[in-house]
Structure formats: structure tokens, C-alpha cells
C-alpha positions as CSV (number, residue, x, y, z in Angstrom):
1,X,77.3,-166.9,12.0
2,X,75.5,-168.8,14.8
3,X,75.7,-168.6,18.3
4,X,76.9,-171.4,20.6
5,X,73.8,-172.7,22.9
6,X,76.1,-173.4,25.9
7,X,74.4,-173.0,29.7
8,X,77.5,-172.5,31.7
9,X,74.9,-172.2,34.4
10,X,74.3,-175.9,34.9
11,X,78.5,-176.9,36.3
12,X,76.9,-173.7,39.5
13,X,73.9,-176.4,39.8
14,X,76.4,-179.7,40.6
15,X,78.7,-180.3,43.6
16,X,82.0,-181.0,42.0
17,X,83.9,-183.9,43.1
18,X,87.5,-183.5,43.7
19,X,90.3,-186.2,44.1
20,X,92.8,-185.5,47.1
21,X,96.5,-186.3,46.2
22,X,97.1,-188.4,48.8
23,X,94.4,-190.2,47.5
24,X,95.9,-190.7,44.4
25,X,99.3,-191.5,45.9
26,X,98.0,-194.1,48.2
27,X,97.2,-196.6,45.2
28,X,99.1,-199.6,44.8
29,X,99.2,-200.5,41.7
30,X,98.5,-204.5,40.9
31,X,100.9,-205.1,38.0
32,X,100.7,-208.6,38.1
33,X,97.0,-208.9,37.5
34,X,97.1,-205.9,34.9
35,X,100.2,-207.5,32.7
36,X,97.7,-211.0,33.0
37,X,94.7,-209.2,31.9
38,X,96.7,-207.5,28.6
39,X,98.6,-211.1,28.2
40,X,94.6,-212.8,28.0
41,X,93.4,-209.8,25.8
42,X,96.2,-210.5,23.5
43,X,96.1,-214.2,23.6
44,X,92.4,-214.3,23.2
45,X,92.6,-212.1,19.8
46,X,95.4,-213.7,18.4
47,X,93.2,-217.4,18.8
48,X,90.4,-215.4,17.7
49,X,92.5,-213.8,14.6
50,X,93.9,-217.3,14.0
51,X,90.6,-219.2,13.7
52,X,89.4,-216.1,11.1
53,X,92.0,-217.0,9.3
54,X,91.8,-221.0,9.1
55,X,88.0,-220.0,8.3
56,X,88.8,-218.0,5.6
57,X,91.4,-220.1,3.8
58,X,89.3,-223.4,4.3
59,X,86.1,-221.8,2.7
60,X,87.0,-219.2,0.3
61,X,86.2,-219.6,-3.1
62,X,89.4,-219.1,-5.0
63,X,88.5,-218.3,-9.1
């Protein structure tokens, strides 16, 4: 059976970083800009998806 080669000594070597809740709930979230962002993704791959296919259909060899 083998033997894990973990070094739990190395997380004693770091300063850990920790995130204060107020922190957290003093975000304000931008929806606007992040339902724009998913609406480009999407229309972006859909164009992308529908020139594949034009591609496809105009130069595939059909036997």
C-alpha cells in the first residue's frame, strides 16, 4: 500500500488570508453589466455556432 507524500508543514510556512464578512457584504453587485456580459457570451456563440453550421452545409461532401 503506499504512503501519501503530503507536507502539511508548508500551510505553518504561509500567512493565511482571510475575508472579513463585512467585506463580503459590502459588494454591490453590477447586474446589469453581468446579464450584458452572459447575453454577449451567448450571442457571440450562437453567431459562432451559426456560421459552423453554414460552413458545414455549404462544403460538405454529401455521397
Amino acid at each position: 500500500m503506499e504512503t501519501p507524500n503530503h507536507n502539511f508543514d508548508t500551510i505553518n510556512n504561509h500567512n493565511l488570508y482571510t475575508i472579513s464578512w463585512s467585506g463580503i457584504e459590502d459588494i454591490e453587485v453590477d447586474n446589469e453589466n453581468y446579464f450584458n456580459d452572459i447575453e454577449n457570451f451567448l450571442r457571440e456563440e450562437f453567431e459562432c455556432n451559426a456560421l459552423r453550421q453554414n460552413f458545414t452545409n455549404k462544403y460538405t461532401i454529401k455521397i
